[in-house]
C-alpha angles and dihedrals in degrees: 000000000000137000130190135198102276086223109129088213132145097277088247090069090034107118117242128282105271114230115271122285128184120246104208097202103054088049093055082049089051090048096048098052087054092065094044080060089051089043099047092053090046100062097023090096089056094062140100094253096022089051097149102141124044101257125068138185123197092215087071089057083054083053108049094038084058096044103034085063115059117008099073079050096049096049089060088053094052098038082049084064104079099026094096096047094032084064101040093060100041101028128243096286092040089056101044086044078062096042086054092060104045085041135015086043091051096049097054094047081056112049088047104049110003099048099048090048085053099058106033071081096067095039091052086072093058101029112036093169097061124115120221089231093063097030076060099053102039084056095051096035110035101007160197084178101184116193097203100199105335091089083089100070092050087058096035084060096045085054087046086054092047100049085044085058088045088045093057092039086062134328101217093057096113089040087110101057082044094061093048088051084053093045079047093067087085107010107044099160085068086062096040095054092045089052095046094051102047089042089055088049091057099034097041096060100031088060099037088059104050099004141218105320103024104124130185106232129188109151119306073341102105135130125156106269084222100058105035091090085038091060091039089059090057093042102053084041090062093042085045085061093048112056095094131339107018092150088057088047148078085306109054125129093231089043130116092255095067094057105055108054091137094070089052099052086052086048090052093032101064101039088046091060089044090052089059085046090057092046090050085055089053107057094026103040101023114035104245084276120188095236117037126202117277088242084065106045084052100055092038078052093045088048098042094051096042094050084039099057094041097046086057085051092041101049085041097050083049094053090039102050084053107043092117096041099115135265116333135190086245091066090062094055099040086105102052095030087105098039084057092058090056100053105022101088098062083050095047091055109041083044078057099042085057105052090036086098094046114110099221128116116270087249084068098042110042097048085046086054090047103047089043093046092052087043087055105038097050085046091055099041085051093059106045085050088069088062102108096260103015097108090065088053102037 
């Protein structure tokens, strides 16, 4: 991780970047969310929309509208982080060269080998007679091409290239959201409020326009329209807070923020409960009707960005409030956490195509799926990290 002078200084008298250091925090909260990734796809075929295998259990639904709301969102605002001083110290054509190799490289290997894998599983169920070699060549040639969770490192790049082009234009131009996660040290809420409200602006519109399930697709390209602007906000917020000074910010370990986590689990926890109301209303009231109301589409919006936005604060409080606590198993996967992300989804789903006959309840099957996914995964991160090389790109 990165620290900068906390001078707010023209950027000709700013001291230079300082080597890089790790935060512990902030990798435990990287880590974590890993495994909520891991998680979500564990349970999703369990659910009521992700109802892929004959048992169900409503607890799982609990569990994916919590996570499917806020921890794509949440990765943005982490890998946002480091971006500012990332570029500052390499130059805009250094860091995209780098960019280029912990993303763009890996998206390509995967959606030409991971992601196929992945869903051969799932064709398998409708089509048992289908060999891996055509189901291949029909994805990449005709399509559908799906891009599971990698979708997530093409539009991470094109954020990275933006904020490259923002970076040249004038490197100050974040200062602003700096100084307010400075203010934030002891007045969180400020930036919390500021947050919230520039993260609805982009997300309420944006959904009411092309709704809940509308997706660009080109290829293994795809991300929900409604939510692209949605994601940008979170990650220009991150890379506001670390331009300089993020460990004297809102951020800080001694800040305001990590001693208030009870105030954030009140402020997740009621828009959360209004999320499943709106949902009650829904399928009760309305129908379960294709396109909802705009009135709807606004307070599930309401509800989403403001549970959003105060989940991020609570698990980092959290993480915060406990970065000298001693060793923790996420400590031990901090390395390969990325590497998991990247092979987990073809393991999540042929774990899945295998106990979908088994005639057990989903509270077996998914935990079972989820233990033996993060087993495998880290196993298999481990040893491609052993491939001459492979360390700079996992």
């Amino acid at each position: 991780m990165t620290t900068i002078s906390s001078t707010m200084a023209p950027p000709e008298t700013r001291a230079a970047p300082k080597a890089k250091v790790r935060n512990l925090s902030l990798d435990r909260a990287r880590t974590f969310l890993t495994l909520v990734v891991l998680l979500h796809h564990a349970v999703i075929p369990y659910t009521f929309y992700g109802h892929t295998d004959p048992k169900e259990f409503f607890g799982f639904d609990m569990i994916v509208l919590a996570t499917d709301s806020f921890f794509m969102a949440m990765f943005f605002f982490l890998s946002g982080l480091f971006v500012w001083p990332s570029i500052a110290r390499k130059g805009p054509l250094n860091h995209l060269a780098d960019r280029l190799r912990r993303l763009a490289l890996p998206f390509v290997i995967c959606a030409f080998t991971v992601i196929p894998l992945a869903y051969y599983a799932i064709s398998l169920r409708q089509h048992p007679a289908i060999g891996f070699s055509e189901f291949w060549w029909t994805t990449i040639t005709k399509g559908p091409w799906p891009s599971g969770p990698i979708w997530f490192l093409w539009v991470l790049f094109v954020f990275d290239v933006i904020a490259c082009l923002l970076y040249r234009l004038s490197p100050t131009m974040l200062d602003p959201i700096n100084r307010l996660s400075l203010h934030g040290r002891r007045r969180p809420a400020v930036f919390f409020a500021v947050m919230l409200a520039v993260t609805a602006a982009f997300y309420i519109p944006g959904l009411i326009r092309f709704g809940p399930g509308s997706w660009f697709e080109f290829g293994p390209f795809s991300v929900q329209h409604g939510r692209v602007l949605l994601y940008a906000s979170y990650f220009f917020f991150g890379a506001g807070i670390g331009v300089q000074s993020m460990d004297r910010g809102v951020l800080s370990a001694e800040g305001r923020m990590a001693k208030v986590s009870w105030d954030w689990m009140i402020l997740t926890i009621v828009p959360y409960y209004l999320m499943w109301v709106l949902i009650s209303i829904k399928r009760e009231n309305l129908g379960n009707p294709v396109n909802l109301p705009d009135w709807y589409e606004a307070a599930y919006a309401v509800c989403f960005t403001v549970f959003s936005v105060s989940i991020l604060f609570l698990i980092l409080a959290y993480f915060l409030r406990f970065a000298h606590s001693g060793r923790s198993v996420l400590d031990l996967m901090q390395g390969d956490a990325y590497g998991m992300f990247l092979v987990h989804y073809p393991i999540a789903l042929w774990l899945q195509y295998w106990m979908f006959d088994l005639d057990v309840p989903a509270l077996v099957k998914a935990p079972v799926g989820f233990v033996l996914t993060v087993a495998f995964s880290w196993a298999v991160t481990r040893a491609l990290r052993q491939i001459p090389g492979a360390d700079k790109v996992l």
